[in-house]
Residue frames relative to the residue before (quaternion, step in Angstrom):
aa qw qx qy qz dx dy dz
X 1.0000 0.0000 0.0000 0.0000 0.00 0.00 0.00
X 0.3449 -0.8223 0.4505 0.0436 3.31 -0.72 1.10
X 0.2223 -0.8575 0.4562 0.0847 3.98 0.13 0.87
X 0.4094 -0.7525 0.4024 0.3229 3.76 -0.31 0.52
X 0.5865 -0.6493 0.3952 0.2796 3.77 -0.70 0.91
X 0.5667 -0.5424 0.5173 0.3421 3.59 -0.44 1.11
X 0.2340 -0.5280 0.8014 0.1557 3.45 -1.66 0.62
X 0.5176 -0.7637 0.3858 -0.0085 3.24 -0.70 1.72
X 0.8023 0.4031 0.0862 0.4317 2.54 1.52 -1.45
X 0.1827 0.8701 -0.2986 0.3468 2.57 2.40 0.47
X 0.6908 0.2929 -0.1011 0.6533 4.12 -0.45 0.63
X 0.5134 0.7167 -0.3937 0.2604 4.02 0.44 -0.03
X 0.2164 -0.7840 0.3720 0.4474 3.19 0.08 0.59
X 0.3879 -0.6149 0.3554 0.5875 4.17 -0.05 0.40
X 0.5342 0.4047 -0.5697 0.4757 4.43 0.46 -0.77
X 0.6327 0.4075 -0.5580 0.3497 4.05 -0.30 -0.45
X 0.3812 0.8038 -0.3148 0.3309 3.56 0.98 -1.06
X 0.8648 0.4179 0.0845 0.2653 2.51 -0.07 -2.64
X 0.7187 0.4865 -0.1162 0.4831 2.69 1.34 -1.35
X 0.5601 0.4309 -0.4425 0.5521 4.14 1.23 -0.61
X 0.5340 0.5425 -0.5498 0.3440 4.07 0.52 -0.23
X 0.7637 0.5088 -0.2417 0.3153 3.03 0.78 -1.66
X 0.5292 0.5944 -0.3116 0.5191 3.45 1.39 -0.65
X 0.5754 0.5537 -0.3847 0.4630 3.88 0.47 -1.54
X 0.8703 0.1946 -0.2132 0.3990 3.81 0.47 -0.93
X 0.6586 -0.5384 0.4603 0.2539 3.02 0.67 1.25
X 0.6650 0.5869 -0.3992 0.2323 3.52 0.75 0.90
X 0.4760 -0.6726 0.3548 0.4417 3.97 -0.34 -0.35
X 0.2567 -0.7904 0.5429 0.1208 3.53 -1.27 0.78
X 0.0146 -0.8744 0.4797 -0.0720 3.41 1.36 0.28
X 0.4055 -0.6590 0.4046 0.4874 3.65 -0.74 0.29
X 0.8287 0.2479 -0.3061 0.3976 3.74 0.65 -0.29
X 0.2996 0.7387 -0.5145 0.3159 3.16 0.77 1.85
X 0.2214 -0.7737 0.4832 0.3447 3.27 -0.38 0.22
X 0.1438 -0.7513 0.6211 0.1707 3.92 -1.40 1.33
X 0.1161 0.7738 -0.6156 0.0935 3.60 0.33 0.56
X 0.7000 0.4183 -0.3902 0.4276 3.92 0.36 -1.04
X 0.6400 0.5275 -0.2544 0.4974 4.06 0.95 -0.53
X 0.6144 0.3939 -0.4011 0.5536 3.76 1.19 0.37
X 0.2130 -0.7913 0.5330 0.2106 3.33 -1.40 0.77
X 0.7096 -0.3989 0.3264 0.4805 3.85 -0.83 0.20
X 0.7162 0.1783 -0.2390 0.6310 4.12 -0.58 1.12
X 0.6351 0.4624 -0.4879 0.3805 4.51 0.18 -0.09
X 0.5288 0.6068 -0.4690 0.3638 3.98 0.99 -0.49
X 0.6838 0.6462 -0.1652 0.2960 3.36 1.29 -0.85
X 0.6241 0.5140 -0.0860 0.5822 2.61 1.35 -2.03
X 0.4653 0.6950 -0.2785 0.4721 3.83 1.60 -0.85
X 0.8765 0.3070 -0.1560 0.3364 3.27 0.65 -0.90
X 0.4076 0.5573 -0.4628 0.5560 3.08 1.81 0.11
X 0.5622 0.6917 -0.3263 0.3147 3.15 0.26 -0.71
X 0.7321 0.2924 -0.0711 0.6111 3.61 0.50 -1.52
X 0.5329 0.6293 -0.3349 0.4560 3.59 1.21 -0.06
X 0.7484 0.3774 -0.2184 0.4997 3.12 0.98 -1.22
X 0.4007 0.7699 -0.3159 0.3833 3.50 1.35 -0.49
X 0.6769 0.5755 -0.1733 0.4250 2.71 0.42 -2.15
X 0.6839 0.4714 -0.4059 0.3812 3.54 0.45 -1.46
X 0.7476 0.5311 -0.2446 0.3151 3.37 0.63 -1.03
X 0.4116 0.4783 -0.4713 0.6161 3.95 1.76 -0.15
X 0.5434 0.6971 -0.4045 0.2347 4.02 0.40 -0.71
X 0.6861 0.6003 -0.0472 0.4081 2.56 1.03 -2.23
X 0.7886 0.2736 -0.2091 0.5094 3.36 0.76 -1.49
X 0.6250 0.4115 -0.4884 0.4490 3.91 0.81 0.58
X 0.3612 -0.8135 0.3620 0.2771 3.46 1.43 0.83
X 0.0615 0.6812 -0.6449 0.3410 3.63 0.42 2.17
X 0.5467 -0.6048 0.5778 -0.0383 2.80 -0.81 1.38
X 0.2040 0.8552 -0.4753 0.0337 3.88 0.60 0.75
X 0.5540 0.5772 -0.3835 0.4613 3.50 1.13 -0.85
X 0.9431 -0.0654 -0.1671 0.2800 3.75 0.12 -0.61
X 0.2063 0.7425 -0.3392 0.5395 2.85 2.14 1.15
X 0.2737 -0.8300 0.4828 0.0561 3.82 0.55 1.65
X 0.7248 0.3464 -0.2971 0.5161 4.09 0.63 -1.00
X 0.7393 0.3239 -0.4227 0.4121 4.08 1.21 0.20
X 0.1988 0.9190 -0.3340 0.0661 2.90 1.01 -0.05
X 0.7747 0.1991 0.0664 0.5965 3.02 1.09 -1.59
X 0.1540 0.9125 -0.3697 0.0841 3.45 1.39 0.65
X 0.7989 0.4405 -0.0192 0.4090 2.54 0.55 -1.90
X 0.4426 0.5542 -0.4136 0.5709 3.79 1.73 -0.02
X 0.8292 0.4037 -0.2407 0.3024 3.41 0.45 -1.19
X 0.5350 0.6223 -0.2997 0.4866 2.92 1.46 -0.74
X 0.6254 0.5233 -0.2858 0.5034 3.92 0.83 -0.81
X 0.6815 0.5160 -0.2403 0.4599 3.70 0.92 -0.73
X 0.6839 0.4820 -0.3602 0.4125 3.02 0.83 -1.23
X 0.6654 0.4906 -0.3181 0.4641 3.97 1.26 -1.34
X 0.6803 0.6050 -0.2795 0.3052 3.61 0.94 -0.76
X 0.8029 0.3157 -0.0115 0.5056 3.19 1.35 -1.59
X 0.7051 0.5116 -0.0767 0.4850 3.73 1.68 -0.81
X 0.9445 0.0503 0.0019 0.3246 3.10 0.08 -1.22
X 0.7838 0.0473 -0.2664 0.5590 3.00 1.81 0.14
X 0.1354 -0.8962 0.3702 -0.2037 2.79 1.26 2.02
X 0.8784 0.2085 -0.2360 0.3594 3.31 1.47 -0.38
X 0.1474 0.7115 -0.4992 0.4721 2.89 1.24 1.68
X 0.8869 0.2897 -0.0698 0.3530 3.33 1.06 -0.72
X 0.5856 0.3269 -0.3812 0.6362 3.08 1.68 -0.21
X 0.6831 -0.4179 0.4979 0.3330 3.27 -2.28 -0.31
X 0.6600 -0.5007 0.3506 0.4368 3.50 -1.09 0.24
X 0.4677 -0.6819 0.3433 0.4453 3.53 -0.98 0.39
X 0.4527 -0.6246 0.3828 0.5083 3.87 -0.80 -0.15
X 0.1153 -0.7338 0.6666 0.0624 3.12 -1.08 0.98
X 0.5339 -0.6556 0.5168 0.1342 3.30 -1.35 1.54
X 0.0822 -0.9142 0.3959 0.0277 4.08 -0.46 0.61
X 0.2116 -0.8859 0.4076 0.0649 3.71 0.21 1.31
X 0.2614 -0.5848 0.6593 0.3937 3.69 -0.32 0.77
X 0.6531 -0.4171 0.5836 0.2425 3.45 -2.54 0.62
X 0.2891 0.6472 -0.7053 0.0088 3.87 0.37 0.26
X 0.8690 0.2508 -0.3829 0.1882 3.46 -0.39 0.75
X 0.6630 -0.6828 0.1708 0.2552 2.48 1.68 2.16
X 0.1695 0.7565 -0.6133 0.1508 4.00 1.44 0.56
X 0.2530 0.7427 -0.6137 0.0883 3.63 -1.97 0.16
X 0.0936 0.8020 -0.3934 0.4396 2.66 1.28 1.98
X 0.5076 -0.5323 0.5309 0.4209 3.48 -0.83 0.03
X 0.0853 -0.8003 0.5855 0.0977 4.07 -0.90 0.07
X 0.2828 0.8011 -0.5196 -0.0908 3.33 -0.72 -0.18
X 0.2392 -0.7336 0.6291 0.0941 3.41 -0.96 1.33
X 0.4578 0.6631 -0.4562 0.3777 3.47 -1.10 0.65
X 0.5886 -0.1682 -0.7904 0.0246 1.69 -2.28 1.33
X 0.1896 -0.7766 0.6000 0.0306 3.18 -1.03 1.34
X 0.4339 -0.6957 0.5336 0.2073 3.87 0.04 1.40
X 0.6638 0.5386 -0.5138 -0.0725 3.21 -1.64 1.18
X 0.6647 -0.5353 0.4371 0.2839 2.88 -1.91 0.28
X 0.0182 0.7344 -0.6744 0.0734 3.30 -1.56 0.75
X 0.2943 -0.6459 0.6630 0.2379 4.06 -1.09 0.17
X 0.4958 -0.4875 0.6678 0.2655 3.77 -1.24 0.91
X 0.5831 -0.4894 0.6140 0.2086 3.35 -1.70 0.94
X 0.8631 0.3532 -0.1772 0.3144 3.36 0.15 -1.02
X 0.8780 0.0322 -0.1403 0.4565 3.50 1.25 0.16
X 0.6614 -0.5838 0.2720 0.3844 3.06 1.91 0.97
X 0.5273 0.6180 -0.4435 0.3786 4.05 1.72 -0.80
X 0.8043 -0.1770 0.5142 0.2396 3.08 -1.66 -0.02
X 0.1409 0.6959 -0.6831 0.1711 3.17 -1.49 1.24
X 0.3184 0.8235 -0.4598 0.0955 3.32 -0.27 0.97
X 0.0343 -0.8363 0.5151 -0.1848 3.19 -0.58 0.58
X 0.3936 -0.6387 0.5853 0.3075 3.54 -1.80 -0.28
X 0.2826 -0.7780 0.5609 -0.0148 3.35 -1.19 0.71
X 0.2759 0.7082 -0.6487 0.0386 4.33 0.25 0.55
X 0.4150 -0.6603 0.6252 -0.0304 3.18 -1.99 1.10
X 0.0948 -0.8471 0.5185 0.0670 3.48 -0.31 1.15
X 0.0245 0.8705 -0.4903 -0.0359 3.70 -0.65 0.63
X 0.4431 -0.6884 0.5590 0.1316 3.59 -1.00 1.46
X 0.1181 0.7990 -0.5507 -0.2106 3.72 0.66 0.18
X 0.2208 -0.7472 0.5669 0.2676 3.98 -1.36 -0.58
X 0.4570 -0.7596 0.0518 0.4598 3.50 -0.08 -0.19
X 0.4035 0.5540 -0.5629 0.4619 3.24 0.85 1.17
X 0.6627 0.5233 -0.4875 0.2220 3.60 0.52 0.22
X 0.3986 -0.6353 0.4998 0.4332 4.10 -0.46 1.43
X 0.2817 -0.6334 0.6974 0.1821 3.84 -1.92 0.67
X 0.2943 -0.6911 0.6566 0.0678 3.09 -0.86 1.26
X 0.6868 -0.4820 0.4640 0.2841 4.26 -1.46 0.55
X 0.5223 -0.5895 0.5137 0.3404 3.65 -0.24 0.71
X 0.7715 0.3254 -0.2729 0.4738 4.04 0.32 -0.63
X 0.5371 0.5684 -0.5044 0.3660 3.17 1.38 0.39
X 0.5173 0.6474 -0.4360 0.3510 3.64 0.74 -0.77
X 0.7238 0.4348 -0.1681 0.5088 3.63 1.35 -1.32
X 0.6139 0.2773 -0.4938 0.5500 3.48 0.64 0.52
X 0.4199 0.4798 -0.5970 0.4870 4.16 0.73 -0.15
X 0.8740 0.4048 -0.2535 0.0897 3.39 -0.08 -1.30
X 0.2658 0.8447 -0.1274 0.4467 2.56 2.53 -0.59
X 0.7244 0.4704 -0.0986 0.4942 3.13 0.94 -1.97
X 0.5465 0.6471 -0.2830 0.4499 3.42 0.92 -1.32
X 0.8458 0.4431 -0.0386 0.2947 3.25 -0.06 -1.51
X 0.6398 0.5396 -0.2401 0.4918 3.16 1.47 -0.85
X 0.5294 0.4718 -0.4726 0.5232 3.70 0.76 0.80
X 0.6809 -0.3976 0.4229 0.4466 3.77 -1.56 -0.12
X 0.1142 0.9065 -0.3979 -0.0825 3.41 -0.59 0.49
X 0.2008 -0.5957 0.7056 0.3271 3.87 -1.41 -0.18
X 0.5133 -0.6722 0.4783 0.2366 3.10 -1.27 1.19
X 0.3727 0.6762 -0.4563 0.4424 3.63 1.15 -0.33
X 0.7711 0.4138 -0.1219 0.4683 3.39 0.03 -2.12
X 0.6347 0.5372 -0.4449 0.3326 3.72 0.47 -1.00
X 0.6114 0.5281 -0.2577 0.5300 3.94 0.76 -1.57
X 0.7985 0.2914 -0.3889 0.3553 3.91 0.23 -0.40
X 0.4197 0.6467 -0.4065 0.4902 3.63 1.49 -0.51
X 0.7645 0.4335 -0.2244 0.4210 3.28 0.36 -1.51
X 0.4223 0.5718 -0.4831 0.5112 3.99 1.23 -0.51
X 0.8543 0.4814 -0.0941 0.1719 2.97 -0.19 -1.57
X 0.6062 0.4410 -0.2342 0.6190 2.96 1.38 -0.83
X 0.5706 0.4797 -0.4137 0.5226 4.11 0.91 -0.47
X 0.5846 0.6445 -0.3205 0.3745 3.76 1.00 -0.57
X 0.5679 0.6500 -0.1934 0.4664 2.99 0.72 -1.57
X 0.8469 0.4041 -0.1584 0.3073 3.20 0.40 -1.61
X 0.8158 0.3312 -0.0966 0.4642 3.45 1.12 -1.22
X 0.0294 -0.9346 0.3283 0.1334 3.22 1.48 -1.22
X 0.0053 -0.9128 0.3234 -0.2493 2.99 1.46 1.99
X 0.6434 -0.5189 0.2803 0.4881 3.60 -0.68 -0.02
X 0.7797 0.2871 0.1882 0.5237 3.02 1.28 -1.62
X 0.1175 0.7028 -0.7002 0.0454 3.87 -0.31 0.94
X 0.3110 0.7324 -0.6029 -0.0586 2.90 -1.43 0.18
X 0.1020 0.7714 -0.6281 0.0012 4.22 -0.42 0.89
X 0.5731 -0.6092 0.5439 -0.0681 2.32 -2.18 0.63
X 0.2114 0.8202 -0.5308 0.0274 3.92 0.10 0.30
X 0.1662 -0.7582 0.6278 -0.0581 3.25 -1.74 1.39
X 0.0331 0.8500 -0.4213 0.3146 3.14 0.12 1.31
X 0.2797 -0.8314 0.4798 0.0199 3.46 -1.08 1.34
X 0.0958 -0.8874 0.4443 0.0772 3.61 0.47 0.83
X 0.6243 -0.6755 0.3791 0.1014 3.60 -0.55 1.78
X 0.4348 0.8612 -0.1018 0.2428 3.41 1.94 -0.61
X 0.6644 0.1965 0.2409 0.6796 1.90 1.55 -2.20
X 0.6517 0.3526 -0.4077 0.5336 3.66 1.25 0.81
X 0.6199 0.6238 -0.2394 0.4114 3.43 1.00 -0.83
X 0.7526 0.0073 0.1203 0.6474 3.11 1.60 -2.12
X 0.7009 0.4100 -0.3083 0.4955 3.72 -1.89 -0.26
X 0.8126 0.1326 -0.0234 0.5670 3.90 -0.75 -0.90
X 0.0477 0.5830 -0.7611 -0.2802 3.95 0.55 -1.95
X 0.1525 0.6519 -0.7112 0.2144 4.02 -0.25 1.32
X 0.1783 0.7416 -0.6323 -0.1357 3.73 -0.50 0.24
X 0.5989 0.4873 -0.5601 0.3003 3.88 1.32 0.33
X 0.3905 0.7015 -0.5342 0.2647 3.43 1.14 -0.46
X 0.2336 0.7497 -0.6030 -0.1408 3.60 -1.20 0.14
X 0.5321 -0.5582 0.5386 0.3396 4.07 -1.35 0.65
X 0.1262 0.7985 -0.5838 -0.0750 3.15 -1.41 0.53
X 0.1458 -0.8623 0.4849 0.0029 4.03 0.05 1.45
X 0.0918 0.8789 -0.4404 -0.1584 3.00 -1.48 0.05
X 0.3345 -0.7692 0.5047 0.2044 3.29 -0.47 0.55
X 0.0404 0.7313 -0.6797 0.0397 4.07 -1.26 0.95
X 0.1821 -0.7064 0.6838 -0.0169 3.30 -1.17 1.12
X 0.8851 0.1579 -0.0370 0.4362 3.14 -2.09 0.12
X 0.8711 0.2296 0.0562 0.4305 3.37 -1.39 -1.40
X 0.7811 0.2941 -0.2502 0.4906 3.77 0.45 -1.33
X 0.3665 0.6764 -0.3974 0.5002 3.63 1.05 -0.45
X 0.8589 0.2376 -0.0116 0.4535 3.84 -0.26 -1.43
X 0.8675 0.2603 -0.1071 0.4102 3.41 1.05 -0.34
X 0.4217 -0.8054 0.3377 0.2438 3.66 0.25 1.59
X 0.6759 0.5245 -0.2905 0.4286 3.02 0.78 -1.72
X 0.5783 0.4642 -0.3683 0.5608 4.32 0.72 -0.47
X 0.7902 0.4073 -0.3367 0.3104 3.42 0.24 -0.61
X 0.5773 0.5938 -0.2520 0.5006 3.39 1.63 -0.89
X 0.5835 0.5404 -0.2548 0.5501 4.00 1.40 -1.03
X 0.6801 0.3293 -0.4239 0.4993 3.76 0.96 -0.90
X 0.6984 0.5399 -0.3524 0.3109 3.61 0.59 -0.82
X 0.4050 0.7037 -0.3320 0.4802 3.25 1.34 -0.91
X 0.8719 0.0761 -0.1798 0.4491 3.67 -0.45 -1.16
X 0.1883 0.6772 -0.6341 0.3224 3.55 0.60 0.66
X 0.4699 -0.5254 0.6557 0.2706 3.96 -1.54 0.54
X 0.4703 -0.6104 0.5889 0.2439 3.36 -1.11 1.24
X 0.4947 -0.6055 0.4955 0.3784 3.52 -1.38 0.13
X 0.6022 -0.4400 0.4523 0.4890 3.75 -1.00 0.58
């Protein structure tokens, strides 16, 4: 008579799981990385009980009253969803699919896409970041053209992890690179960080403003001054 083989892994938490894959390959888990290839099909779930059940326990020790406390009730569910499925949705899923057009008509214009709205949470205390974000591109004709609402679901993706606005604008280079491989990238991001309005100072006029230049804008003033040029003035 044959017995069935223990599930070893029986009682695991699934992030311990998730997290010895992510290690096995010798890779990083940074908060604004993304661990999507190291999850398997049914753990996003089992993921969210998890940080759910957690949660309850940050409740407890900030002595919330959940049991007969009607507006927390369901915190610590929502609160797990919101990190799981919302705001640092792209930690956990794959990139989105983006559709890619060869240049057959040989463009090599300036572009600019933008203001593309978004939202992000500061590494360092989880606040808000939001802001605008426009992306200039030198293309040549080998460079594939991606849909104008694609850039905003790249950035979408980008953003949707913990971030430093520093790191967020070069991911997002790079990853726009990858994709199109143009003469000339170069973006911009303006952005108000909840950090420093919420907490510490409570500034909410203060606002960051980065950029990132590649290739063409990099080496060539007169492109960089023309992208900067039609940029919207702050308020």
């Amino acid at each position: 008579m044959t017995h069935p083989k223990p599930d070893l892994d029986e009682g695991v938490p699934v992030s311990v799981k998730i997290r010895e894959r992510v290690l096995a390959a010798k890779k990083r888990f940074h908060a604004n990385d993304n661990i999507a290839d190291f999850i398997e099909p049914g753990e996003l779930d089992a993921l969210l009980d998890e940080v759910k059940i957690k949660m309850q326990g940050v409740l407890d020790s900030l002595v919330i009253d959940t049991k007969s406390d009607h507006n927390t009730a369901d915190t610590a569910k929502r609160v797990a969803k919101m990190y799981l499925q919302e705001v640092f949705k792209g930690r956990y899923v794959t990139a989105p699919p983006i559709t890619e057009f060869p240049n057959a008509e040989h463009l090599n214009e300036l572009m600019i896409v933008g203001p593309i709205t978004v939202r992000s949470a500061c590494s360092h205390h989880f606040c808000p970041v939001i802001g605008q974000i426009w992306i200039g591109v030198l293309p040549n004709e080998h460079t594939n053209v991606i849909g104008l609402s694609k850039y905003a679901r790249l950035a979408e993706w980008v953003m949707g992890r913990p971030q430093i606005q520093e790191e967020a604008v070069v991911q997002l280079a790079d990853l726009i690179q990858e994709k199109t491989q143009p003469d000339g990238l170069a973006l911009v991001m303006q952005a108000s960080h909840y950090c420093m309005g919420w907490r510490g100072v409570k500034d909410m006029d203060s606002r960051m403003i980065n950029s990132v230049m590649r290739g063409a804008f990099l080496k060539d003033a007169t492109l960089r001054r023309e992208f900067l040029a039609l940029l919207p003035k702050k308020d």
